[in-house]
C-alpha positions in Angstrom: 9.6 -63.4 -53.9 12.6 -64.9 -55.7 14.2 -67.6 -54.0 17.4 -65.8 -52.8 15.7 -63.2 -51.6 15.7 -64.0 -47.9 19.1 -64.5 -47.8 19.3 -60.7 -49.0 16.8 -59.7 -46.5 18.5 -61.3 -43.6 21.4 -59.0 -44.3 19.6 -55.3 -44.1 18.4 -55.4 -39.9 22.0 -57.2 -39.1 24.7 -54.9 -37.2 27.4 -57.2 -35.2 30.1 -57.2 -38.0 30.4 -61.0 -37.4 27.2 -62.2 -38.2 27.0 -59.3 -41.2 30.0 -61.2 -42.4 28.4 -64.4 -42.3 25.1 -63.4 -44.0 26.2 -61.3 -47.0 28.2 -64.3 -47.5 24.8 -66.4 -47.0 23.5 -63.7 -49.6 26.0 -63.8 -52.2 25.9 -67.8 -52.3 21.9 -67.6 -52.6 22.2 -65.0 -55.6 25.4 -67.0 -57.4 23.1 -70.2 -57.5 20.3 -68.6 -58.8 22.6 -66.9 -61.5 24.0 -70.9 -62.1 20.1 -72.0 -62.2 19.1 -69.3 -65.0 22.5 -69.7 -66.6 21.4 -70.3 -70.7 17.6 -68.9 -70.1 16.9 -65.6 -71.5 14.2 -64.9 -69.1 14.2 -63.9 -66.3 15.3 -60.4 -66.9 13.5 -58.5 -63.6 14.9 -61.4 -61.2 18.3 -60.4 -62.9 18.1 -56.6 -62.4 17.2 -57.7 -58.7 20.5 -59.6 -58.5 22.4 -57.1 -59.9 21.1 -54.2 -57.6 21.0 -56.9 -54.2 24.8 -57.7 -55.3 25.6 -54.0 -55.6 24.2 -53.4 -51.9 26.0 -56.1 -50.7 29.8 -54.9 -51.9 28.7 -51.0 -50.2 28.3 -53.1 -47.0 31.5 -55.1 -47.7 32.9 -51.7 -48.1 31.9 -49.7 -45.9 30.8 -52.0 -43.2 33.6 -54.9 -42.9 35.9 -52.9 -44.3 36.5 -54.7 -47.7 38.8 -53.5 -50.1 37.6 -51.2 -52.5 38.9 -51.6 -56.1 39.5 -48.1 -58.5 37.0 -49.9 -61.7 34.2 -52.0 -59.5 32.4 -54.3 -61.7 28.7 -52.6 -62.7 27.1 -54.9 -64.3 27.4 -58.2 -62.1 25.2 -60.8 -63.5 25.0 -61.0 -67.2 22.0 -60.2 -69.3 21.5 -63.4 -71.7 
């Protein structure tokens, strides 16, 4: 299990908007680290597919959960591939 990963996890069984707020933010922070950690390594490549698909569940539930705005062009690819 990567490190962020409970962060992420925490996120899935929440449904008061409040504390689903609060732990996507939890979730996002986790991941950002990480990406800060492995920043310059070129390993690492399945943690970063991870990240990119956990950070892509996370704006759906910004979306369509809290309500977030949803841009026309969305970013795809959110953590870079070294």
């Amino acid at each position: 299990m990567y490190k962020w990963q409970p962060y992420y996890e925490a996120v899935i069984p929440e449904l008061d908007p409040e504390k689903l707020k609060s732990r996507l933010e939890a979730a996002e922070n986790a991941i950002f680290l990480r990406v800060q950690e492995i920043a310059g390594n070129s390993d690492h490549h399945e943690e970063r597919k991870s990240m990119n698909t956990a950070l892509a569940a996370i704006r759906v539930l910004q979306v369509e959960k809290l309500n977030f705005p949803k841009f026309p062009h969305e970013v795809r690819r959110l953590v870079a591939f070294n």
